[in-house]
N, C-alpha and C positions, 0 to 999 in steps of 0.2 A: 513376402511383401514387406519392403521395406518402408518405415515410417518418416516423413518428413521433417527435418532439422529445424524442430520449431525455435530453437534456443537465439537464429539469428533474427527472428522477428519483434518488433518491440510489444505488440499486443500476443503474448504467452495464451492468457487465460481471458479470453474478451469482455463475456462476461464479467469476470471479479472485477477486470480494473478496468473498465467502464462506471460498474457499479460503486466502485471506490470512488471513482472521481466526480462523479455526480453526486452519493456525498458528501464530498469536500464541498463542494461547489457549493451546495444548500448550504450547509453549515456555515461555511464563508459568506455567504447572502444575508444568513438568518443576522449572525453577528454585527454586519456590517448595517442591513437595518437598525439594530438596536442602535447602533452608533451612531445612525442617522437622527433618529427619531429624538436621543438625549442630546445631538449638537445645536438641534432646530426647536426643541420645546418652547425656548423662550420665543424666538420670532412667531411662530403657531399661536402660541398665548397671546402673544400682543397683537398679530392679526384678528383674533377671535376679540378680543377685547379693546383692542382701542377704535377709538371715534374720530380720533383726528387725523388726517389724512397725513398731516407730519409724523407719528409716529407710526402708520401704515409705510411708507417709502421704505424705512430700512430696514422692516423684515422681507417686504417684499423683493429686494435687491437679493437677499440672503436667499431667497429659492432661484432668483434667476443665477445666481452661480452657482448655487448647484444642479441644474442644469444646464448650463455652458462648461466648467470644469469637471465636477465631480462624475457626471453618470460616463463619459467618455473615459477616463479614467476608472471606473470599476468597469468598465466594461473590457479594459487591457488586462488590467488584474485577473477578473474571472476566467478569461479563457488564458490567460500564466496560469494559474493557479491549478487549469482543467490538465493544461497540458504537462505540468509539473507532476502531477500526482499520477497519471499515465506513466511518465519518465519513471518515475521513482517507483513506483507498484510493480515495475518491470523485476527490479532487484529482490523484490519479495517472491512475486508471483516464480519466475525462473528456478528459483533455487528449488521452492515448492513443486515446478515440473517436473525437476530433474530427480528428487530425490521420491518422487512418486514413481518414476522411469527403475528406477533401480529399486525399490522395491517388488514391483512386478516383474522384475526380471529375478528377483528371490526368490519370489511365490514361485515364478517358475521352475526353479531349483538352478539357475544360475546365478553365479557369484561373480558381478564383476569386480577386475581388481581395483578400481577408484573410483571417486564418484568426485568428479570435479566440479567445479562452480567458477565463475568469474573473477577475478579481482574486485572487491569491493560487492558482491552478493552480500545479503544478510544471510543467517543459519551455515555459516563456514560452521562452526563447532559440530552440528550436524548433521555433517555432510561426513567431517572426521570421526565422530561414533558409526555414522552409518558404513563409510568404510571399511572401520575395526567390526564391525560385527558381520559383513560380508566377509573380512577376511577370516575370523573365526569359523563363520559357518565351511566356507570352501576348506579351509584346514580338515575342519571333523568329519568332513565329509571323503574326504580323500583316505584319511586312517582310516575311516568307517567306524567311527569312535561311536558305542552304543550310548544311548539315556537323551538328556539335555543338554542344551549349551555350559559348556563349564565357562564362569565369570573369573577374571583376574581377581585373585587372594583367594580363589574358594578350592579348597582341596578336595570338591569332589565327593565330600562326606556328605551325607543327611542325618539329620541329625534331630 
């Protein structure tokens, strides 16, 4: 039975980077509140406080744009922002597939001979140890070399 070429789908791991991206999304909200709540303090106060209907009008202006401009606008951002972090978790989560793919194919006592990744993946470095150590294991395994993996510099002595 062969397994399905997850690697050309942009949702890898649905879970993770769903989860990722809804907390960005919070966290993006949470922030963006506080931003709210310190741009508006002053009109809030002076709503809460003043008696005169003159100094009522331009706080009161102040909430009616932000609800005409601002919430239409975080509302473009949050979901940029949802679908950004899906885009981008791809580049995490992938590499993470792949190099879990080729570890079970270790366990299973095959060695393949590369373990490729994308252009622009995070974890290229390792993906490059993982390589070199598949390629080490298939080598020792071919001599039938007895003990442990022998590490570069190590002569093999114990000591």
């Amino acid at each position: 039975m062969t397994t399905p070429n997850r690697r050309k789908s942009r949702l890898v791991d649905r879970r993770y980077q769903f989860g990722l991206a809804w907390r960005m999304l919070l966290v993006f909200l949470l922030f963006f509140a506080i931003g709210v709540f310190v741009v508006f303090a002053p009109s809030t106060f002076g709503l809460l406080t003043g008696a005169d209907l003159a100094e009522l009008e331009p706080a009161s202006e102040e909430f009616l744009i932000l609800h005409r401009r601002i919430w239409p606008a975080v509302l473009v951002v949050l979901a940029g922002v949802f679908a950004y972090t899906l885009l981008f978790s791809h580049r995490i989560v992938g590499p993470i597939y792949r190099i879990n793919q080729v570890l079970h194919k270790m366990l299973r006592g095959e060695y393949p001979g590369s373990v490729t990744l994308r252009k622009g993946d995070h974890f290229q470095q390792t993906a490059d140890l993982l390589e070199r150590l598949s390629q080490q294991l298939a080598h020792q395994r071919e001599e039938g070399a007895p003990g442990g993996p022998v590490y570069p510099g190590d002569s093999g002595k114990t000591g």
